[in-house]
Every structure is written in C-alpha cells, then in structure tokens.
N, C-alpha and C positions, 0 to 999 in steps of 0.2 A: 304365107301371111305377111302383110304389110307391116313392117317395120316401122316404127314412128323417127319423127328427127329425136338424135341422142341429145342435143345440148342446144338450146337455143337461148343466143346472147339478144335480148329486150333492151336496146340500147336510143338511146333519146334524151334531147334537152330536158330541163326540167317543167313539169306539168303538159308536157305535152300528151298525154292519154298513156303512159306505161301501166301504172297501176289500174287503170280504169280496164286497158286491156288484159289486164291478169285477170282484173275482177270478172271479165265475162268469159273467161276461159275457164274459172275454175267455177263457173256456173249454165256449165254445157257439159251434157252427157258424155261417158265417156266412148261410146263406142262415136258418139258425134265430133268427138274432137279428133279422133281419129281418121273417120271417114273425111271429114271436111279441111281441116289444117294440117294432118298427117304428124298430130301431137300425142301423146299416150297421158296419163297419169303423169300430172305435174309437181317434179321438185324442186323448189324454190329458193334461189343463194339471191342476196339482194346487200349493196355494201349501205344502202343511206343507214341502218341502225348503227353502224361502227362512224358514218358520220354524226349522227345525235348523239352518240358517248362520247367522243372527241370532244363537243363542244360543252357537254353535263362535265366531264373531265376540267375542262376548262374552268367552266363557273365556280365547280369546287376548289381549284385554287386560288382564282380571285376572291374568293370569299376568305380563303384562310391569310390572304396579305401576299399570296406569291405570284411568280410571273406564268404568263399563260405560254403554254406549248404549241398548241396548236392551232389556234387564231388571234389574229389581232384582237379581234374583240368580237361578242355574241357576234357581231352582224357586218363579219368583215371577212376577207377568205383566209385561206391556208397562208399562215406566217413561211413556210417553206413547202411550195407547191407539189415537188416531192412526194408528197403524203398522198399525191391522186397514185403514187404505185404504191405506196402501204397500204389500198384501199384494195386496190388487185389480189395482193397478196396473201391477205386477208383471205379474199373470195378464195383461193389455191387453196391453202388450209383447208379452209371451210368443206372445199370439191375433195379434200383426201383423205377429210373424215369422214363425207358421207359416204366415199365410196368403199372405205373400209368398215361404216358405222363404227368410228370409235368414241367412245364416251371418256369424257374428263370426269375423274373423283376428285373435288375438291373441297375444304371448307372453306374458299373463299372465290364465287367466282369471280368478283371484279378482279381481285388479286390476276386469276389467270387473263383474264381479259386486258389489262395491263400489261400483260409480260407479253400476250399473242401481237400486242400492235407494237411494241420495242422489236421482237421477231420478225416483223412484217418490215416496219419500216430500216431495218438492218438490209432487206434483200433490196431496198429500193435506194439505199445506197447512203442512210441516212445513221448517226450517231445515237445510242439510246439515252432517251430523255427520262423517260417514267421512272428505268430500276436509278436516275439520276439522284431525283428528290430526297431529301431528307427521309430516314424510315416513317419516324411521326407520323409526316404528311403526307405519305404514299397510303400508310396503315389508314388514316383519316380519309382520304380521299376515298379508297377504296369502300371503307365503313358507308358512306353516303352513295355510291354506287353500287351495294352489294344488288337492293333489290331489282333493279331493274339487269344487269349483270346475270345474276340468277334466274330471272323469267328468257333473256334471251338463251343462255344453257342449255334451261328444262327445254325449249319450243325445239332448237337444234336437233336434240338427242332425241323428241319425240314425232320427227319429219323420217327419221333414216326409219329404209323400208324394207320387210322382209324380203325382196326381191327388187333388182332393176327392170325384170322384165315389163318391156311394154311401158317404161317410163321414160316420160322427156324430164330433164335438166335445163328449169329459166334460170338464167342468171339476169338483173336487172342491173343497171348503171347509167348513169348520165355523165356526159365530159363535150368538154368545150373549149374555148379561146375565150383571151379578149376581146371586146364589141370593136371592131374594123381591122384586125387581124391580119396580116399575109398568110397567104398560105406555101406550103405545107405550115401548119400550126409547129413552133418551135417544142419541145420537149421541158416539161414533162405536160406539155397541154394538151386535150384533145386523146382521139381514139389510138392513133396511128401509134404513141406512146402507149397508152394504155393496154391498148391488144398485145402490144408485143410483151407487157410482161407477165401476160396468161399463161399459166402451165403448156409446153405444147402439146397435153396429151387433151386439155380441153378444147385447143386450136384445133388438132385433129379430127374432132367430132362435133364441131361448132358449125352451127351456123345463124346469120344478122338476121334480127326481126323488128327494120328501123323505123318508130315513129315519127311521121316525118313533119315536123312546123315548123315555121318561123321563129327566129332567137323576136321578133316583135308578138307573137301569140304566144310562145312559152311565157313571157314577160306578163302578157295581162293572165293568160292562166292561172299562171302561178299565184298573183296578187287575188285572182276570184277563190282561188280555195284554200286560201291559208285561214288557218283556224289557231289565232295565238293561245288558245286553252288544250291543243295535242299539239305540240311538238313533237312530238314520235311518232306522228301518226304514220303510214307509209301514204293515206288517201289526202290525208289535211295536213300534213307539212310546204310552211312556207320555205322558202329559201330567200334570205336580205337580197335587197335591190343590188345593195354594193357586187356582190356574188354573182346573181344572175349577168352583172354589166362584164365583169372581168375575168370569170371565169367559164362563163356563157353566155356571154355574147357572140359568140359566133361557135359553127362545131364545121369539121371538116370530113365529113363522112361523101361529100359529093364531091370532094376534091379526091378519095383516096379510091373514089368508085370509077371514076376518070383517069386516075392514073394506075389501075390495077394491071397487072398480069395474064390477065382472066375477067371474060366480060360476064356480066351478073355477080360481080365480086371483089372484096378488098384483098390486097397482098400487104401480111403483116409476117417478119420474122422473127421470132423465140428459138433461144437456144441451139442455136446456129440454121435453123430449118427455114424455109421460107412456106407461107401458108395461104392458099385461096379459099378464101374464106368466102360463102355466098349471102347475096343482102337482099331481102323481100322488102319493101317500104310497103306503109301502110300509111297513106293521104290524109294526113288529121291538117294540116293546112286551116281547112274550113271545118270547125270545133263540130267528131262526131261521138264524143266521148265522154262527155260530164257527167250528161244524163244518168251514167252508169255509178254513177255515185250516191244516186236514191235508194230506194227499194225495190228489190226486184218486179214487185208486184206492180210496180208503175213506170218501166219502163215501155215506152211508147213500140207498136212493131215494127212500126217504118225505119226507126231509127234503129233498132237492134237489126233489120237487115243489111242496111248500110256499114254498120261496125262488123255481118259476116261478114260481107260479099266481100269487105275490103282487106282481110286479116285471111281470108281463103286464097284471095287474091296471091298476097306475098307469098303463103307458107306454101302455095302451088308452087310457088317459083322456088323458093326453096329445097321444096321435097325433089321439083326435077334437074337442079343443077346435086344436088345428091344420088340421085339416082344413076345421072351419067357418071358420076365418076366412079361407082361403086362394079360397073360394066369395063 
C-alpha cells in the first residue's frame, strides 16, 4: 500500500496561493489526494495565528499606555527579527503535541499562550519579554486575549487524530528578505534560517511544496485580498506594504535550490545533522489560485484542472525523490 508523504512544508511568499492550495486539498476526496499528490488525510500546523496574536498582543498594550514587544507598530515588522524562529518553535511544540496528542488544562488560555511564545522565543535565542510585564498588565492583557486564545486551544486539541495512519502533516509559513537583498539571505531572514531551526525529526520526514510567484505578484495579491474587517483570517489577511517590502521582498528558496547538496533539493542543518530536503514548485507565477476563494459551487473546470495538473505535478516529484531514498 502506498504510503503518503509524512510532513509536507507549504512554504511561499505571502498571498501567493498557499491557503487557496490547502483549500483545494482539503476539498478533494480522499482516496483522490492520495492517488494524485501521494497526500493522505491532512493535518494542519500554520504559524500566521501566533503572528495575529503577536500583534492583538501588541495593540493591547498600546492601548493600556505601554511599550510594544513585538512590532514597531500595527503595520511595521518585527522589532527584533528573531521572532521568525520564535515562530518555528512555536510550529516544534505544536508538531510534539500533536504527535503525543497532549492537551493543556488550563483556566487561562492566553495566560498559556504567553508563556508558550516567552518558551519559544527563549530557543531562538531571545530574552523573555511577556512573564517581564507588570503582573496587572500581563493579567489585563491576557483577560482581552482569553477569547480568541481559547478558540485557538479548543481547534488544536480538536485536530489531534485517533491515528497517524494514512496521514500527511502541512505545515504552512511564509519567509523572505529585504526587496534587493544579496544572497545567501543573512540570518535570521529567509528559509535557510528558518528550516534549520525545525525540529530534526520533522526535517527527517519533510518535504517543500513551493508556491512559486513573484515578491511583485505576492505584493499585488496580497493588496487584492486583504479584507481589513478579518484580520485573522488565514484566506483574507493582509500583510502592511512596509512588511511585505522588508521582510519579503525577496525569499531565497532558488538560491538554496542551486546551492543544495542534492538536486531536486534544499540542504538545511538542525542539531548538528545536515538534511536534503526535496522541493516540488507549483507555477502560480501567472495568478491560478484566487478563484479558489469562492465557492466551491462556482469554481470554473478549466481552472480547477490547471491548480491539479500543477500541485500533481510537484507532489510527483516529491513523492519520487522519497521513494528513492527510502530504497
């Protein structure tokens, strides 16, 4: 029986079709996703929610009079850039609860969800800020966080699955540079940083499923589907211009595909190991992905075959740089 890929990392600028492509994956039969992308029943780690609390984090302390932690401001990037591996780390947790299904008892989850990113950005090399605050204003803070804190909890604890069999692990993220960049991208920017400080048991079982645009298409993308009344949304989140220019304006996933180890692959090291990681791109270049933002009922067929052929495409390459190595 065919194996599906164990963990596949959905990595791409921002608006470039990541979500659009979850969305038509998690609306494709299952024995279809199998046959076709060599994917099984998918479970889903994604850091942009821990970026929307960061910055809900944020607004509640500018609102009580204090200083902001982790952005300059709503619509500027990370005050200490750092935080793209608190954002990793994050993901790590998140990959060793679901594989243990362990559940948090708490009464407060922002409380915990405070203390998981102090934990997180401790591994990334960084000093804690949250248990810093005044208690008042942590306890305050937290109080205006609890709800949405607690729907992300409940959704966590209600994804881990009576069995792994037969299931694939997306993980989604986006990382970049500044817009005219050298390359290798310096640290902490970009993938080559980021991958490496992946757990290496998820490197081990990983493999890229890159969507591939322009830092000038993610840019107008992003601008056509931000929707300023969800900011949470994972489909209708904008990301500020200032961000997209500095933090993605460029990404180096073609530089590290070029300088890899292993062709059809990036070489990233964690924890002293070095890892060839294999990369399927998927051509969104020329926008074949929006569409999928409607209803499913009015999804055109020409276009839904264009988003297979192209997403079979990759995961083929995929599934056969995995296959050889498993021989």
């Amino acid at each position: 029986m065919e194996r599906p890929l164990e963990i596949v990392l959905l990595l791409a600028l921002p608006a470039s079709g990541k979500s659009e492509v979850r969305r038509y994956m998690a609306n494709i039969p299952a024995d279809k996703l199998m046959k076709d992308f060599h994917i099984g029943e998918t479970l889903q780690l994604d850091d942009f929610p821990y970026v929307h609390m960061m910055r809900r984090t944020d607004d509640e302390l500018d609102k009580r009079g204090g200083r902001r932690i982790f952005f300059r401001s709503g619509d500027k990037p990370f005050i200490d850039p750092r935080d793209w591996g608190t954002l990793i780390h994050l993901l790590n947790e998140d990959y060793r609860d679901l594989m243990a299904r362990r559940t948090e008892r708490t009464d407060s989850a922002a409380e915990l969800l405070l203390a998981r990113i102090d934990r997180a950005a401790g591994k990334a090399g960084m000093a804690p800020r949250l248990s810093a605050l005044a208690p008042e204003v942590r306890k305050s803070v937290a109080a205006a966080l609890e709800k949405e804190a607690r729907a992300m909890l409940d959704e966590k604890h209600a994804a881990y699955p009576a069995s792994f069999e037969g299931k694939t692990i997306v993980i989604e993220a986006a990382r970049g540079g500044p817009h005219g960049s050298a390359m290798p991208l310096k640290p902490p920017f970009g993938y080559l940083y980021s991958l490496g400080q992946f757990d290496p048991e998820i490197l081990s079982k990983a493999s890229i499923l890159y969507v591939w645009v322009t830092p000038e298409e993610s840019r107008r993308k992003n601008s056509a589907r931000t929707d300023p009344n969800d900011p949470g949304s994972i489909l209708h989140h904008g990301v500020p211009m200032d961000v997209m220019l500095n933090d993605y304006g460029c990404d180096d996933m073609d530089w590290l595909e070029k300088n890899s180890d292993a062709p059809g692959a990036v070489t990233v090291e964690s924890g002293g190991k070095k890892f060839n990681i294999p990369v399927g791109r998927f051509d969104n270049r020329v926008d074949k992905t929006s569409f999928l933002r409607e209803n499913k009922a009015d999804w055109p067929e020409d276009k839904v075959e264009a988003v297979h052929n192209g997403i079979k495409s990759a995961t083929d390459k995929l599934y056969s740089f995995r296959l050889a190595a498993r021989k």
